[in-house]
MARFILO-68853 format. One record per atom (N, C-alpha, C, O, CB): x, y, z. Coordinates in pm, whole numbers, padded with zeros to 5 digits, always signed. Glycine has a CB too. Example, Ala and Ser with C-alpha at 12.3 -4.5 7.8 and 13.67 -1.06 7.14 Angstrom:
+01319-00569+00780 +01230-00450+00780 +01320-00330+00780 +01424-00332+00846 +01131-00447+00905 +01285-00225+00708 +01367-00106+00714 +01290+00003+00787 +01341+00114+00804 +01408-00060+00572 
end
This chain:
+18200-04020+11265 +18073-03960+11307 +18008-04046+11415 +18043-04165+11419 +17977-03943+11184 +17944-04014+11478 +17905-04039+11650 +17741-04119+11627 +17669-04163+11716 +17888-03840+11768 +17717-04118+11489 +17550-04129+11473 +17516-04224+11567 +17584-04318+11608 +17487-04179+11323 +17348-04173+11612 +17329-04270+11732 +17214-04330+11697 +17118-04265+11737 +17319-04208+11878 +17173-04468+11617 +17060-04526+11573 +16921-04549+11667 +16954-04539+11785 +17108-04642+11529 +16847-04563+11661 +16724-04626+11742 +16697-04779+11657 +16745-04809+11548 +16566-04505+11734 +16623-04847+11728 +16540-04952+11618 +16385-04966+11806 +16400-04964+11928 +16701-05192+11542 +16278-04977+11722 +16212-04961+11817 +16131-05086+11737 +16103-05089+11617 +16155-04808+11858 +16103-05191+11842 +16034-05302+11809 +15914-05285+11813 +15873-05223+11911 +16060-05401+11872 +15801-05338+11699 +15682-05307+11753 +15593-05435+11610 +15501-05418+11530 +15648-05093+11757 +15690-05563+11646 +15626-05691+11562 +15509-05759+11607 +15417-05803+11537 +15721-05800+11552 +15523-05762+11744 +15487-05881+11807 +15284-05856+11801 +15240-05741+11807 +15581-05887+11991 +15213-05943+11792 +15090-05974+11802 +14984-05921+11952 +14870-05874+11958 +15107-06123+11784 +15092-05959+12063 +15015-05944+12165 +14904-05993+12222 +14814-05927+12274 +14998-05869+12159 +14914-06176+12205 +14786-06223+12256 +14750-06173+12370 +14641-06115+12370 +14779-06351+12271 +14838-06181+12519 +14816-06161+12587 +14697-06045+12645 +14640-06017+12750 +14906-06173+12596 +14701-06007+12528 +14635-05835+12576 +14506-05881+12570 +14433-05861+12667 +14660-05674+12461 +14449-05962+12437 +14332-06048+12456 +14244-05952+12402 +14131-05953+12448 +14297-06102+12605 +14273-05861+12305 +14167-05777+12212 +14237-05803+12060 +14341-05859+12027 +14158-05584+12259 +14137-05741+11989 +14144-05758+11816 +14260-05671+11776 +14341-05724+11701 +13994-05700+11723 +14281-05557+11809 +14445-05460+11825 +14536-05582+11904 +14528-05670+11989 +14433-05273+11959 +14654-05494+11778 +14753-05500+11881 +14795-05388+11950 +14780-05271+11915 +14856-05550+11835 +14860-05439+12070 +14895-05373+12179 +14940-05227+12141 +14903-05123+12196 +14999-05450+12249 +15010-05238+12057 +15119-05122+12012 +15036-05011+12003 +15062-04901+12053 +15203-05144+11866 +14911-05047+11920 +14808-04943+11793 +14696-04965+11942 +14582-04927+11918 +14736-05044+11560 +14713-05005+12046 +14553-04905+12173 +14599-04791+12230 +14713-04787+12276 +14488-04996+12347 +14508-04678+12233 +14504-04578+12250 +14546-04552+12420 +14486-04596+12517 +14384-04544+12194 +14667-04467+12419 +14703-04436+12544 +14710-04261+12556 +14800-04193+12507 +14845-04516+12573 +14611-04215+12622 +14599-04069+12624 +14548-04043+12500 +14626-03958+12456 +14726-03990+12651 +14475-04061+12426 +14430-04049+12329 +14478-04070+12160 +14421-04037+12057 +14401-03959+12363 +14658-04165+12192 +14776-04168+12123 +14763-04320+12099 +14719-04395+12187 +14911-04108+12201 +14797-04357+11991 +14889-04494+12022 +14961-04502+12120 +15027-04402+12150 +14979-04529+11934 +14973-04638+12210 +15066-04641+12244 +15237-04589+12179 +15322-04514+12226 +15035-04742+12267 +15231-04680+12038 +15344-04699+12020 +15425-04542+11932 +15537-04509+11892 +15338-04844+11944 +15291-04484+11938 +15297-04303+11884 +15410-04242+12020 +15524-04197+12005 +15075-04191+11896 +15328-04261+12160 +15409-04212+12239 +15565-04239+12263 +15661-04169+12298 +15351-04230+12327 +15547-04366+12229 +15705-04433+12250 +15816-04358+12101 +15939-04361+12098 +15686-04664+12229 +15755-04316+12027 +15832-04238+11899 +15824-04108+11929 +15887-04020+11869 +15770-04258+11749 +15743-04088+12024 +15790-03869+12020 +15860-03923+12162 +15831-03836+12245 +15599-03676+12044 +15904-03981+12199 +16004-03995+12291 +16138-03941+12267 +16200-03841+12302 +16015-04118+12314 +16165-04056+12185 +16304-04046+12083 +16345-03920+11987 +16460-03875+11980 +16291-04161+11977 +16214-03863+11905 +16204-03757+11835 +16247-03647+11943 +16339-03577+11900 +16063-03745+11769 +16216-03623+12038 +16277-03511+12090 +16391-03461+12130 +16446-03351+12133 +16239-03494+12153 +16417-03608+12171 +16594-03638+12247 +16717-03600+12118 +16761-03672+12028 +16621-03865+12300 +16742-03481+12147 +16842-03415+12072 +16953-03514+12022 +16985-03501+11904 +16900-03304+12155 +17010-03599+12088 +17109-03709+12071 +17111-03827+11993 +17200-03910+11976 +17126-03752+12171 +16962-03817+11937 +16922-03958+11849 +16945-03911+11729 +16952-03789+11744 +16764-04023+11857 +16962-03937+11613 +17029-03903+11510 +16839-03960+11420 +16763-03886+11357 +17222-04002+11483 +16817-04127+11455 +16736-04142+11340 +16655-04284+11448 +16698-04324+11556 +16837-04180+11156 +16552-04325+11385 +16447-04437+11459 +16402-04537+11345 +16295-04507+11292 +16296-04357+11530 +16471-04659+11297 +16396-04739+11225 +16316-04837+11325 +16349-04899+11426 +16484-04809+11123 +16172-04822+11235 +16085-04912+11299 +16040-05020+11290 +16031-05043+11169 +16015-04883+11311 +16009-05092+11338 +16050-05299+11311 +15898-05342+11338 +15869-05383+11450 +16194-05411+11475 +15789-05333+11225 +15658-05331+11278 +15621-05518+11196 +15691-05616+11170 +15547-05154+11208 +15470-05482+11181 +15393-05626+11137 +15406-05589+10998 +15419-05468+10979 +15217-05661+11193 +15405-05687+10862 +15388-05624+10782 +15326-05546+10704 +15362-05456+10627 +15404-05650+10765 +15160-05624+10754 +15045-05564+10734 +15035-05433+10764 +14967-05362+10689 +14958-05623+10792 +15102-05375+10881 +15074-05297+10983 +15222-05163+10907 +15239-05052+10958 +15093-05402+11172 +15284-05201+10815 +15381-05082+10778 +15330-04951+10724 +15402-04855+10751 +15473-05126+10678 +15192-04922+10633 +15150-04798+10577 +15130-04741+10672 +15189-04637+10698 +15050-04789+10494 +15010-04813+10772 +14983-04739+10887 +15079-04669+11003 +15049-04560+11051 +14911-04818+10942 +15214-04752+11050 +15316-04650+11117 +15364-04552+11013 +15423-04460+11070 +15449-04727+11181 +15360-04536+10883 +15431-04463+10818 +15344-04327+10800 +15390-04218+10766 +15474-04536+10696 +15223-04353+10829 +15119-04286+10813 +15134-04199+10936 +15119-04078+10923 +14996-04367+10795 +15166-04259+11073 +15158-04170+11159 +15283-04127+11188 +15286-04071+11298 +15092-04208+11260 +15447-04132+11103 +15513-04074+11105 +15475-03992+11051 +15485-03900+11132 +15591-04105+11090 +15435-03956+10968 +15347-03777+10933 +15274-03754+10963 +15256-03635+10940 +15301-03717+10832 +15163-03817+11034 +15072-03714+11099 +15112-03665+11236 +15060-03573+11300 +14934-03769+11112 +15217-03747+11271 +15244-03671+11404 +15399-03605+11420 +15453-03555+11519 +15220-03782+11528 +15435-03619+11320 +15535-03537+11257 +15675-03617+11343 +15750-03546+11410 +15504-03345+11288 +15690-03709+11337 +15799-03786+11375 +15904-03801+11230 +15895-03881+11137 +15736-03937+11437 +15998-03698+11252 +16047-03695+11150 +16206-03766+11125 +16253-03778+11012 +16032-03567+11128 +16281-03812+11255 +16368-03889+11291 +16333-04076+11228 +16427-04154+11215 +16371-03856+11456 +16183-04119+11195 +16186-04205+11147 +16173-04279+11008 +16078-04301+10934 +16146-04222+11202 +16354-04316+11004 +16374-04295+10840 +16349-04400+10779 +16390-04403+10663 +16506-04257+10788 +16300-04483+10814 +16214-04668+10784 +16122-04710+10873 +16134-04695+10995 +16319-04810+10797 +15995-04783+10801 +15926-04824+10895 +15962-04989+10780 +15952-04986+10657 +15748-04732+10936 +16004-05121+10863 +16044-05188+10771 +15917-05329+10847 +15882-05331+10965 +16242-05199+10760 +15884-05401+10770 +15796-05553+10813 +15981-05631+10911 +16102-05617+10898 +15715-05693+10580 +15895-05700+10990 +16014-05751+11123 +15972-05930+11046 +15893-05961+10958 +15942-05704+11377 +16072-06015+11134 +16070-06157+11083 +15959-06222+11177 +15852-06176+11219 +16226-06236+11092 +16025-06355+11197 +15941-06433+11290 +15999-06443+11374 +15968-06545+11436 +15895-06544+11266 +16106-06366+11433 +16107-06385+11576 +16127-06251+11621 +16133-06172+11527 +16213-06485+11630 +16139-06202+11732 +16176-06073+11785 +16334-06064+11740 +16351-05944+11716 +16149-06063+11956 +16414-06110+11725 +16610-06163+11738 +16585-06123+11558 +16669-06044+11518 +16682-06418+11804 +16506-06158+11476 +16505-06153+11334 +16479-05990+11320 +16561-05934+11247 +16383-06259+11262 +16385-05912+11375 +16331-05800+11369 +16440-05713+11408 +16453-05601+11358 +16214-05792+11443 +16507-05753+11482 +16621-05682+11538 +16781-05649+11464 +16870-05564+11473 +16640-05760+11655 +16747-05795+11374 +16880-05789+11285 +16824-05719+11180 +16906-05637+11136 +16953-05933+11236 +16695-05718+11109 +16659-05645+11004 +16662-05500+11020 +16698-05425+10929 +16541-05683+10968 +16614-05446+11170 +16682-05283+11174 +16819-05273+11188 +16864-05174+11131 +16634-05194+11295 +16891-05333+11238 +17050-05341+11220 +17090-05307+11039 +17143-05208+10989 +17107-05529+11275 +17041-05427+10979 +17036-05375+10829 +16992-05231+10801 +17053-05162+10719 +16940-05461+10749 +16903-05193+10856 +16811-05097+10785 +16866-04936+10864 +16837-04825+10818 +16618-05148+10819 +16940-04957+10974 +17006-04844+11016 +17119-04814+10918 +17112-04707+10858 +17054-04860+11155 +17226-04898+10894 +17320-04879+10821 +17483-04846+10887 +17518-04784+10987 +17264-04782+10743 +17537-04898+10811 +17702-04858+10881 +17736-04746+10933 +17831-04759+11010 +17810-04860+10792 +17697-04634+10922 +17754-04536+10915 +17668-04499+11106 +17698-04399+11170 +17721-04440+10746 +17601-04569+11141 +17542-04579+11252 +17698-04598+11376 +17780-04672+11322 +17420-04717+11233 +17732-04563+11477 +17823-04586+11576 +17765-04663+11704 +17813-04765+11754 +17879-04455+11611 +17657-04595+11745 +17563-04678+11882 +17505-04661+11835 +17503-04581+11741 +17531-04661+12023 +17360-04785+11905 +17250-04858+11874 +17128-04840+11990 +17174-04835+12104 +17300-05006+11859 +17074-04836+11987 +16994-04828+12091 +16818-04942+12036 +16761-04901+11936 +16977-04629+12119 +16769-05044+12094 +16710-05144+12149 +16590-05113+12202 +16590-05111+12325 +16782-05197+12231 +16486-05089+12147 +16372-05028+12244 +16199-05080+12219 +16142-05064+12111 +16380-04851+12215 +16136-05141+12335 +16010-05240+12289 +15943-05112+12242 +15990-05012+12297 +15913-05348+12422 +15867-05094+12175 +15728-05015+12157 +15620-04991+12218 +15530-04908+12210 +15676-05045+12083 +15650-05100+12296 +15521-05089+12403 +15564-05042+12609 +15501-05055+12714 +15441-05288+12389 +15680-04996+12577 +15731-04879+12670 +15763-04776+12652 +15877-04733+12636 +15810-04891+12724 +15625-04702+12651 +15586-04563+12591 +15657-04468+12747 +15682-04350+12723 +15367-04547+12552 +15680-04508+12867 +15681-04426+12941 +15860-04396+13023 +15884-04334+13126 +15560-04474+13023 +15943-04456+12943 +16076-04448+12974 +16122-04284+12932 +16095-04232+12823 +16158-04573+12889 +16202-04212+13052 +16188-04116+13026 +16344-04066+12923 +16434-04148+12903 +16146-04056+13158 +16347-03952+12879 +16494-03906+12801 +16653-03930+12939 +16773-03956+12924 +16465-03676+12746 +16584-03910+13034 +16700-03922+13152 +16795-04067+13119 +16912-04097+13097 +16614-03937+13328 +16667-04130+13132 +16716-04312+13124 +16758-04295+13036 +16881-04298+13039 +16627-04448+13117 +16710-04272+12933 +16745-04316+12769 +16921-04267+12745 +17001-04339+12685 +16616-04204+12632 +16959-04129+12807 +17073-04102+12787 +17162-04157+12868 +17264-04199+12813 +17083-03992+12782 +17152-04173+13016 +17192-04246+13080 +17263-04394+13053 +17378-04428+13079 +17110-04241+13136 +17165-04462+12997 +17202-04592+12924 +17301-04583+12766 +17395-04655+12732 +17045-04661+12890 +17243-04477+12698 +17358-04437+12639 +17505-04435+12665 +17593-04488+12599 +17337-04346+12623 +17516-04361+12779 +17646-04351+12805 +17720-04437+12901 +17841-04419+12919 +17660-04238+12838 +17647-04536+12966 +17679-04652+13028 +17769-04700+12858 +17889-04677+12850 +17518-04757+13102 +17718-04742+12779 +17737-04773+12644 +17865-04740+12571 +17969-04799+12541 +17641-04715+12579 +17822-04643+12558 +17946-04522+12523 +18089-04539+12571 +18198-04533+12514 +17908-04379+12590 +18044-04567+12719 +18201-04576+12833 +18229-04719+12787 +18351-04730+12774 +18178-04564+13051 +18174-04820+12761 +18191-04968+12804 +18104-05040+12676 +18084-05159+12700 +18121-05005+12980 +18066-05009+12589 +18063-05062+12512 +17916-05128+12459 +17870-05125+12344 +18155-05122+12542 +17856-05192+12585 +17713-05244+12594 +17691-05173+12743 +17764-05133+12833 +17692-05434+12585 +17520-05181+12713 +17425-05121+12864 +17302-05187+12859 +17244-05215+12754 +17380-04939+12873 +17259-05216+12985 +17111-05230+12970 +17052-05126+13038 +17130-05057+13104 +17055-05357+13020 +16891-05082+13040 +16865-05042+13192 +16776-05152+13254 +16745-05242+13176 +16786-04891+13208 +16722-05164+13401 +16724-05255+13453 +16662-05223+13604 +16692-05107+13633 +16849-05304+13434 +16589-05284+13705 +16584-05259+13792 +16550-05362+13872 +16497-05458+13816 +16534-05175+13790 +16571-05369+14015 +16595-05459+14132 +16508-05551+14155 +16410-05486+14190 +16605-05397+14245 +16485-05641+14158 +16370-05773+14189 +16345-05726+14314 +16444-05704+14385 +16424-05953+14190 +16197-05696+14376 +16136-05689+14452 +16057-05830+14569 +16044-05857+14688 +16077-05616+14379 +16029-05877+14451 +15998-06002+14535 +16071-06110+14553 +16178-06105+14493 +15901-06053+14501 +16044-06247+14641 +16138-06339+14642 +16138-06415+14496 +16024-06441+14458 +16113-06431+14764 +16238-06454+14411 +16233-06539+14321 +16258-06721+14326 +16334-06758+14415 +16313-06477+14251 +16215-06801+14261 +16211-06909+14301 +16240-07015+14186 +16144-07070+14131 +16096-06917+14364 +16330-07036+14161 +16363-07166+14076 +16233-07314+14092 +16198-07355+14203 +16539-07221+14144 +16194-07356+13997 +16078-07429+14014 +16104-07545+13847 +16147-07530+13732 +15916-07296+14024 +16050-07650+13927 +16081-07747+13839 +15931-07780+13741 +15823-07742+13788 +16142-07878+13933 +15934-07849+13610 +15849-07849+13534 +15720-07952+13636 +15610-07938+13583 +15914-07902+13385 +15715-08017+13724 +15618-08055+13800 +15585-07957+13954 +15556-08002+14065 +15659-08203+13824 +15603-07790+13907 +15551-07756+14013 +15660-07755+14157 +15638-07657+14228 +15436-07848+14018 +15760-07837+14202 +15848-07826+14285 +15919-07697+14282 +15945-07650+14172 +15922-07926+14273 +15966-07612+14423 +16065-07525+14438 +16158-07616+14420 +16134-07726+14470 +16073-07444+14556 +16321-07592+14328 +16412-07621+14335 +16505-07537+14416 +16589-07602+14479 +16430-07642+14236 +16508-07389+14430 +16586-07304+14508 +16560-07179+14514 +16482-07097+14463 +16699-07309+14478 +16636-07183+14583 +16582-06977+14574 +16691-06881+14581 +16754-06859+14684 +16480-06909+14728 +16715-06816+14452 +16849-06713+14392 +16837-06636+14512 +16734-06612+14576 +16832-06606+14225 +16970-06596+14536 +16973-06436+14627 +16947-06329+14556 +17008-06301+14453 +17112-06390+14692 +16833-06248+14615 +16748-06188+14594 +16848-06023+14520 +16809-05956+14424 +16652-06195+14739 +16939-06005+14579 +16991-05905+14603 +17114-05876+14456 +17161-05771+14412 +17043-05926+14759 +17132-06006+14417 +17182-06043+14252 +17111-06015+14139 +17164-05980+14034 +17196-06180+14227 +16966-06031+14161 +16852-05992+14086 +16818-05889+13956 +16790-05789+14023 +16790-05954+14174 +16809-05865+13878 +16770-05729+13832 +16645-05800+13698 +16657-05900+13627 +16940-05617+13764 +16558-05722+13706 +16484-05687+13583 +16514-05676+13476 +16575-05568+13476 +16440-05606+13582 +16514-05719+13362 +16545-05593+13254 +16486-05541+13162 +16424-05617+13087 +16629-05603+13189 +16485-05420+13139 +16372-05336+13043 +16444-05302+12938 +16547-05359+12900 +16301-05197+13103 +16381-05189+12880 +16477-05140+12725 +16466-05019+12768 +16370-04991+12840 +16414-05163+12542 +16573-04909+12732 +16632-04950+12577 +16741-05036+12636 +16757-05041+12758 +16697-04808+12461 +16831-05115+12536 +16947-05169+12569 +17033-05104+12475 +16998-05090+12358 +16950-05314+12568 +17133-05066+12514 +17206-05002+12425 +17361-05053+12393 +17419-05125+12474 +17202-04872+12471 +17436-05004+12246 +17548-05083+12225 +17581-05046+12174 +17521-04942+12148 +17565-05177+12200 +17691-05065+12103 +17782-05000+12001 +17767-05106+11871 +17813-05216+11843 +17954-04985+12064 +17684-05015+11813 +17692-05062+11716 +17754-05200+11588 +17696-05270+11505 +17707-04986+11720 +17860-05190+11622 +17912-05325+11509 +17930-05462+11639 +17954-05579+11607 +18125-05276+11402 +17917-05427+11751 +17915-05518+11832 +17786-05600+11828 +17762-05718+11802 +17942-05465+11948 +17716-05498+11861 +17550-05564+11836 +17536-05627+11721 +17476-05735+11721 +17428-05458+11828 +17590-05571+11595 +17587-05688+11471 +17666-05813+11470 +17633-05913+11406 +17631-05629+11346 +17724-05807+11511 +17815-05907+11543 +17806-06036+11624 +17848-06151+11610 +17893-05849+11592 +17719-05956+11731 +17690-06086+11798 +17521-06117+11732 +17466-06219+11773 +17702-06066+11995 +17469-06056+11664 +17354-06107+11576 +17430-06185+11486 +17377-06296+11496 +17260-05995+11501 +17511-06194+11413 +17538-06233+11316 +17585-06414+11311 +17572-06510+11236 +17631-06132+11280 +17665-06368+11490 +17703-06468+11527 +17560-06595+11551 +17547-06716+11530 +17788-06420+11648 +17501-06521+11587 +17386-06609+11656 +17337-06660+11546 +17346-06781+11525 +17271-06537+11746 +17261-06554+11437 +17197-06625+11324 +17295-06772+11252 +17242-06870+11200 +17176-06495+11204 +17419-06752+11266 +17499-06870+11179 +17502-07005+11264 +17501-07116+11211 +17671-06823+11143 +17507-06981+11423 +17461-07089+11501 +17348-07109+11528 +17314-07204+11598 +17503-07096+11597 +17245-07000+11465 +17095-07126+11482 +17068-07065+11677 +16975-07096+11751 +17174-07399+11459 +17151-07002+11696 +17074-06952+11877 +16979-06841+11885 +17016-06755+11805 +17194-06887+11997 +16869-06805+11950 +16799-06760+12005 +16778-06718+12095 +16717-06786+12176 +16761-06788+11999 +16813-06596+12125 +16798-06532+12299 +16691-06494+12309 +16602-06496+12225 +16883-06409+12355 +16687-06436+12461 +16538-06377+12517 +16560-06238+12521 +16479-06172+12585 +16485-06429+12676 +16680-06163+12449 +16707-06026+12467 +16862-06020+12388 +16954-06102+12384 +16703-05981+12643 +16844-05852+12315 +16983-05847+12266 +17088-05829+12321 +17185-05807+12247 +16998-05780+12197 +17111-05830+12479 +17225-05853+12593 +17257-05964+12574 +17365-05996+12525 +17197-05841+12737 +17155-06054+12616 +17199-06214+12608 +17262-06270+12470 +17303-06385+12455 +17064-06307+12635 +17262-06181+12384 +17325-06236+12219 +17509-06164+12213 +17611-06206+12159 +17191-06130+12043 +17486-06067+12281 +17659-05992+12341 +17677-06053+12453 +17800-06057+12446 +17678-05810+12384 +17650-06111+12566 +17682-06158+12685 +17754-06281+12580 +17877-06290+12584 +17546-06190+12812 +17665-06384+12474 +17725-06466+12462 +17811-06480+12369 +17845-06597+12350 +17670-06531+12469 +17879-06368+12275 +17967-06331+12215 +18092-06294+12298 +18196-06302+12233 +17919-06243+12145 +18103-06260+12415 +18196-06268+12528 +18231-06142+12573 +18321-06106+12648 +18316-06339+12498 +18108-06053+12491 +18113-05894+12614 +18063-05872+12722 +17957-05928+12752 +18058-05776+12577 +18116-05797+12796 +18056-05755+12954 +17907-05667+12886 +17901-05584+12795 +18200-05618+13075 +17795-05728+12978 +17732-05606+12952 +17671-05531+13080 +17625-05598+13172 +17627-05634+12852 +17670-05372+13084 +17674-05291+13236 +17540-05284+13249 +17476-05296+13144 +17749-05128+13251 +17467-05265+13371 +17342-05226+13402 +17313-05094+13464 +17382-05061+13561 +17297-05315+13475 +17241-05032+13432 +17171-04863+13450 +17020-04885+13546 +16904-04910+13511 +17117-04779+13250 +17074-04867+13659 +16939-04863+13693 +16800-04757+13622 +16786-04636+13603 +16959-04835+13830 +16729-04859+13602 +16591-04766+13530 +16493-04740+13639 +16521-04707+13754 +16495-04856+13399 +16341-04763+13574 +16263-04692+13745 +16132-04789+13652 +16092-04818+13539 +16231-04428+13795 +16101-04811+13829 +15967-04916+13795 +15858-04852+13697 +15774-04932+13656 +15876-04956+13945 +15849-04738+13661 +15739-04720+13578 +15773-04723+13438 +15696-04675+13355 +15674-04603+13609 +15880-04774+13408 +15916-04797+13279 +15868-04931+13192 +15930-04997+13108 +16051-04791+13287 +15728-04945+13249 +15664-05137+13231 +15657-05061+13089 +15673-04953+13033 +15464-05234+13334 +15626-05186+13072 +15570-05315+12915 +15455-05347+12900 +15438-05463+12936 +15619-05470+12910 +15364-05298+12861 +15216-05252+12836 +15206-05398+12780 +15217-05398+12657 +15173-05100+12723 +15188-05529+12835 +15173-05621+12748 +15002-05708+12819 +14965-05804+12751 +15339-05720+12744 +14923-05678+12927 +14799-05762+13030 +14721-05628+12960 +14771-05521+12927 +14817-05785+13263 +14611-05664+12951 +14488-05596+13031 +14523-05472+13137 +14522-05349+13126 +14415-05717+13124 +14547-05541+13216 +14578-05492+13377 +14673-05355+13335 +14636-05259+13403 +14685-05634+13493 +14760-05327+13262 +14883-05272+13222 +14827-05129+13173 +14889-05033+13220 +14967-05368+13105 +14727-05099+13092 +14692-04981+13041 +14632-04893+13181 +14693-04799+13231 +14583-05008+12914 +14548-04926+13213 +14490-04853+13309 +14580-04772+13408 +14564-04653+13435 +14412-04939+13377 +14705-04877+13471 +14809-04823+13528 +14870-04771+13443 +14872-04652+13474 +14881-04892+13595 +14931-04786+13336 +15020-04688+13229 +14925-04565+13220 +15004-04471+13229 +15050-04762+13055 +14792-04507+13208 +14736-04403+13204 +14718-04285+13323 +14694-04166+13300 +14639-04448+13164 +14738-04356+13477 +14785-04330+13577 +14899-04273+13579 +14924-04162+13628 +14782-04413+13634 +14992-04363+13513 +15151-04329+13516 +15180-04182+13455 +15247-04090+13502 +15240-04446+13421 +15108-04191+13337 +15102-04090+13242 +15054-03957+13318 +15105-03845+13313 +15007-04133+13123 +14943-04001+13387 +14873-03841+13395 +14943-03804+13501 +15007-03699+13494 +14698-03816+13424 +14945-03880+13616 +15064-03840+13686 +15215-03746+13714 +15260-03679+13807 +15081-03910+13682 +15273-03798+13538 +15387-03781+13521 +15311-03608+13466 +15370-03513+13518 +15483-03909+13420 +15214-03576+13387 +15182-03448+13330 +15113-03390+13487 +15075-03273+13473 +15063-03458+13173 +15095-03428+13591 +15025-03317+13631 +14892-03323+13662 +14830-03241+13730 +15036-03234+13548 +14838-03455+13595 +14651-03400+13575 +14647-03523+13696 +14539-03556+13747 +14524-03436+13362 
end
């Protein structure tokens, strides 16, 4: 069977944002954010199911708005660990074997559309791992802990990377599994298969697929939004 899991992260605190919410639970269009980022998935015919990787405090309440907003693809809302890499192996658990691909997705990128999402799928599908991803715009600059430029990457090597990331399933456990027994820590679940010794492919995504994580970030995500409807 082909089942195609979700796990949609939505642990993290969000100082940055610099209000008493977290990021996930402020109102975007009159929604949670992290509401929008689940009727995403709910619609996309190809997703089989969505476990959700929240705070613990914070589990009645997503479970609460899996029924009020009738998100019915999400078959766990489970408490995540202390790191993002922990939250990630606990929906791995909580999807279950019978899962084939995986799919990797922040909560607080409510605006990635079904195109990408399948797209990266099947980057996946063909090859095993995918990210999506898009082109560094500005110059980047290697810089040393006193402030010095050390160098400057070619620009044109570059890429971003956003979510979802997608994988095949027992791979992605695998290289979690690996990691948890060595005690490593990545900055993303590519970098935990990159270092298990898989290729992983890149999908170009599209700049409006940000990460609602500043201040600055909603106002443009509500832009993005009305935009994308029309108004």
């Amino acid at each position: 069977m082909n089942k195609v899991g979700v796990i949609v992260v939505a642990a993290g605190r969000g100082s940055r944002m610099r209000t008493a919410e977290s990021k996930q639970y402020l109102e975007l269009a009159g929604k949670p954010i992290l509401v929008h980022t689940l009727e995403l998935f709910e619609k996309i015919a190809r997703i089989d199911s969505v476990v959700l990787v929240t705070g613990e405090a914070d589990v009645p309440r997503c479970e609460s708005y899996a029924v009020r907003y009738g998100l019915h693809k999400v078959s766990r809302v489970i408490a995540g660990g202390a790191e993002r890499q922990d939250s990630v192996r606990s929906g791995l658990e909580a999807l279950g074997a019978d899962t084939r691909w995986v799919l990797v997705h922040d909560g607080v990128r409510p605006l990635v559309t079904e195109e990408q999402v399948c797209a990266c799928l099947d980057k996946a599908i063909d090859t095993g791992a995918a990210v999506l991803a898009i082109p560094v715009k500005d110059t980047i600059k290697v810089v040393s802990e006193d402030g010095q430029i050390m160098s400057t990457p070619d620009r044109k090597s570059l890429w971003a990377i956003q979510t979802p990331q997608a994988f095949r399933f027992s791979l992605l456990k695998e290289a979690h599994e690996e990691a948890a027994r060595d005690g490593f820590l990545g900055t993303d679940d590519a970098m935990l298969v990159e270092r298990a010794g898989h290729t992983v492919h890149v999908v170009e995504g599209d700049y409006a697929n940000i990460k609602i994580t500043t201040p600055e970030d909603l106002p443009w995500a509500e832009w993005l939004l009305g935009n994308r409807r029309g108004e």
